[in-house]
C-alpha positions in Angstrom: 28.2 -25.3 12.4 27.8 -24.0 8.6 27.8 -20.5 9.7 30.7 -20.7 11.9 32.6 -22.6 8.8 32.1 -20.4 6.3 33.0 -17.3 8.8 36.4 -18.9 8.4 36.5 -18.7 4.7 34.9 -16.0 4.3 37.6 -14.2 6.5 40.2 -16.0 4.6 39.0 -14.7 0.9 38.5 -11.4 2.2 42.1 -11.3 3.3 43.3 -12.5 0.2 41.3 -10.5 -2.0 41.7 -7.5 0.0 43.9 -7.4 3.0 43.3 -3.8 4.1 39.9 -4.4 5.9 39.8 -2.7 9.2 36.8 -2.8 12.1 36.9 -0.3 14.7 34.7 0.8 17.6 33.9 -2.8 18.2 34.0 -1.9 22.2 31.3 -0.4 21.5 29.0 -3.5 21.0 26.9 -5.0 23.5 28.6 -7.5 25.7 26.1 -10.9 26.8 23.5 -9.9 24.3 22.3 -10.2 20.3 21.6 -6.1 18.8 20.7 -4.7 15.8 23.4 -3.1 13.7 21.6 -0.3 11.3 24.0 0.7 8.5 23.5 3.4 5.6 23.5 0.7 2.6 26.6 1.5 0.4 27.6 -2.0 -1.3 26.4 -5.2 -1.8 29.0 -7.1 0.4 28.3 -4.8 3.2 26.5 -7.9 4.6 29.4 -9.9 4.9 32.0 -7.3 6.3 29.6 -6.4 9.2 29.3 -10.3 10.1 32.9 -10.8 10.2 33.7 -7.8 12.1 31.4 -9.2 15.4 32.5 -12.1 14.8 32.4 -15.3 16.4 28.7 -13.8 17.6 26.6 -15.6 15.0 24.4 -12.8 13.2 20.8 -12.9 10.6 20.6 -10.7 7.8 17.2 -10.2 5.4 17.7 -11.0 2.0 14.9 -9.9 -1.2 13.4 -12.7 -2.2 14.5 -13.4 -5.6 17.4 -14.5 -4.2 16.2 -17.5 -3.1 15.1 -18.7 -6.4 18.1 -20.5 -7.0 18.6 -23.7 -5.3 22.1 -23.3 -4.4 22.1 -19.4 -3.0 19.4 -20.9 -0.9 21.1 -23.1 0.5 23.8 -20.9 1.6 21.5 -18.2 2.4 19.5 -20.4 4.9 22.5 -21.9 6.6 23.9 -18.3 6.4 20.6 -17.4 8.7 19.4 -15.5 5.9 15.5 -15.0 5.7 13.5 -14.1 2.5 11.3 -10.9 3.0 9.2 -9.5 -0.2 10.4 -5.6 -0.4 7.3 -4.9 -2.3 4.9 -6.7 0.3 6.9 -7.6 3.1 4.0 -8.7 6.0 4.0 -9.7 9.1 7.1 -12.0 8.5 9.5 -9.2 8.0 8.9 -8.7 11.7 8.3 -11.7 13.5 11.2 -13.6 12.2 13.6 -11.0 13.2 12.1 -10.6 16.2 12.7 -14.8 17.0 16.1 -14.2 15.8 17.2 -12.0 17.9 15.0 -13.4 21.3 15.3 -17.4 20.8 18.1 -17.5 18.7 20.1 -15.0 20.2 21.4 -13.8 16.9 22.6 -10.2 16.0 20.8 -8.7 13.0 22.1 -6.2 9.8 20.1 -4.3 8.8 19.6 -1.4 6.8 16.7 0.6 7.1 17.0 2.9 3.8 16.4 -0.9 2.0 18.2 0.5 -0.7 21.7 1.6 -1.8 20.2 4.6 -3.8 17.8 5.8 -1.1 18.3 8.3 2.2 15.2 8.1 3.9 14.8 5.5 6.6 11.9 3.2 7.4 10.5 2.1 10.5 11.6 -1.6 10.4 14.4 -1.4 12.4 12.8 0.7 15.3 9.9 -1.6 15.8 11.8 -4.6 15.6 14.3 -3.6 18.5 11.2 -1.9 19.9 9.8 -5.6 20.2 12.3 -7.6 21.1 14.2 -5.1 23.4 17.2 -5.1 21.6 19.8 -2.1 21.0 20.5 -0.3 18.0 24.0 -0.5 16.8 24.9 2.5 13.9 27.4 0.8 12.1 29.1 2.4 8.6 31.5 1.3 5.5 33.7 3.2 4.5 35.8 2.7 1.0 35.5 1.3 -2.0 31.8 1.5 -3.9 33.2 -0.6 -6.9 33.8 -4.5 -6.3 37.0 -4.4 -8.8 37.8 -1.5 -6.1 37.9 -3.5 -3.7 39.7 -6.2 -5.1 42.9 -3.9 -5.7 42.9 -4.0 -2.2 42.0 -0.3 -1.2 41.4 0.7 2.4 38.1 -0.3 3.9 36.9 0.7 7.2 33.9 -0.9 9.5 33.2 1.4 12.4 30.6 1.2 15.2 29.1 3.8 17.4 27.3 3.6 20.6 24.5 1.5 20.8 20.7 3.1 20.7 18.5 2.3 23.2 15.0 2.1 22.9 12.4 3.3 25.6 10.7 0.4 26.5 7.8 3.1 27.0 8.0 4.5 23.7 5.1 4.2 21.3 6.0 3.2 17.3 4.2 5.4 15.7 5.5 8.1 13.2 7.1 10.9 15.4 8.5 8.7 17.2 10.1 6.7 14.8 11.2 9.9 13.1 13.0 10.9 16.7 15.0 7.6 16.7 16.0 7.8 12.7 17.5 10.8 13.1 19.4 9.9 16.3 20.6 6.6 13.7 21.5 9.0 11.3 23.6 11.7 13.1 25.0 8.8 14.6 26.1 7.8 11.0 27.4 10.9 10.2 29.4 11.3 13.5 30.6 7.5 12.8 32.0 8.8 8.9 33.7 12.2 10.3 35.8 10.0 12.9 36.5 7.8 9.9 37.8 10.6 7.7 36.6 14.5 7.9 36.6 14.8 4.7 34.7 12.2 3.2 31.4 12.6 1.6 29.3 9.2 0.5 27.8 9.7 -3.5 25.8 6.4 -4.8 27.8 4.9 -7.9 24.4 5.9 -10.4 25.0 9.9 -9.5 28.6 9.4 -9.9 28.2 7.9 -13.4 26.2 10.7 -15.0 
């Protein structure tokens, strides 16, 4: 009930303070099922684009730690079906609860498997999760504006999906393999950001500023 309430503000603020949001390619998405959109990580309210874009499918997202320090984000982060994972030391957790989310909960998951806005290569996360709980991959990209105070002069934005990924229930995790399937995510990307606009060519705010 929470989620689905603040879905509805959330889309409401977002229309206000933006108004030129748009989300393609959602026939792409898996009909009758939770997935796993992957997503090169670009901006910090990535997050809450994606989840409004499938919405009304209800969707769980990993959050660092830290953030749940403060009573009140937690709160909204564990009604948001936020879960806490420890970048440095992740565990077991990382993948179990993911893997419940997305079986017994029947909730989509974002995910980005870079971790980081200001790195390229991918980890394995996302490949064994889906791996495990027999779940598609969904490439998913933003495209527009890197600054928040960009955003909010309400310059286009786009959310695009490609077609999902599906994992060989046969395949083994371990490194080539993994490999084989991050680099289908990531031409997938690319293909996603040419559709989007031929032209455009993602820099991380950090390189920019130098």
């Amino acid at each position: 009930m929470f989620y689905k309430f603040m879905v509805h503000v959330v889309r409401v603020i977002v229309a206000l303070i933006n108004g030129n949001t748009h989300f393609q390619g959602k026939e792409n998405l898996p009909h009758n099922e939770s997935f796993i959109m992957v997503a090169p990580h670009r901006t910090w309210w990535e997050p809450i684009l994606f989840a409004l874009a499938v919405s009304p499918l209800p969707c769980a997202f990993m959050a660092k730690k830290e953030l749940f320090k403060n009573p009140i984000l937690r709160f909204i982060l564990h009604h948001a079906n936020a879960f806490s994972v420890d970048r440095q030391h992740p565990g077991l957790s990382a993948i179990k609860i993911p893997v419940r989310d997305l079986t017994a909960r029947n909730l989509s998951l974002i995910m980005f498997p870079s971790g980081t806005r200001f790195s390229g290569k991918l980890k394995g996360g996302a490949v064994l999760i889906a791996k495990l709980a027999k779940k598609p991959l969904v490439p998913v990209v933003y495209q527009g504006p890197l600054r928040f105070s960009d955003f909010l002069k309400r310059r286009r934005a786009v959310i695009k999906f490609g077609q999902p990924i599906v994992i060989d229930s046969k395949m083994k995790v371990d490194e080539q393999h993994i490999e084989k399937v991050n680099q289908q995510i990531q031409q997938a990307w690319q293909q996603i950001d040419y559709s989007i606009d031929p032209n455009f060519h993602y820099v991380p705010l950090k390189h920019k500023n130098k």
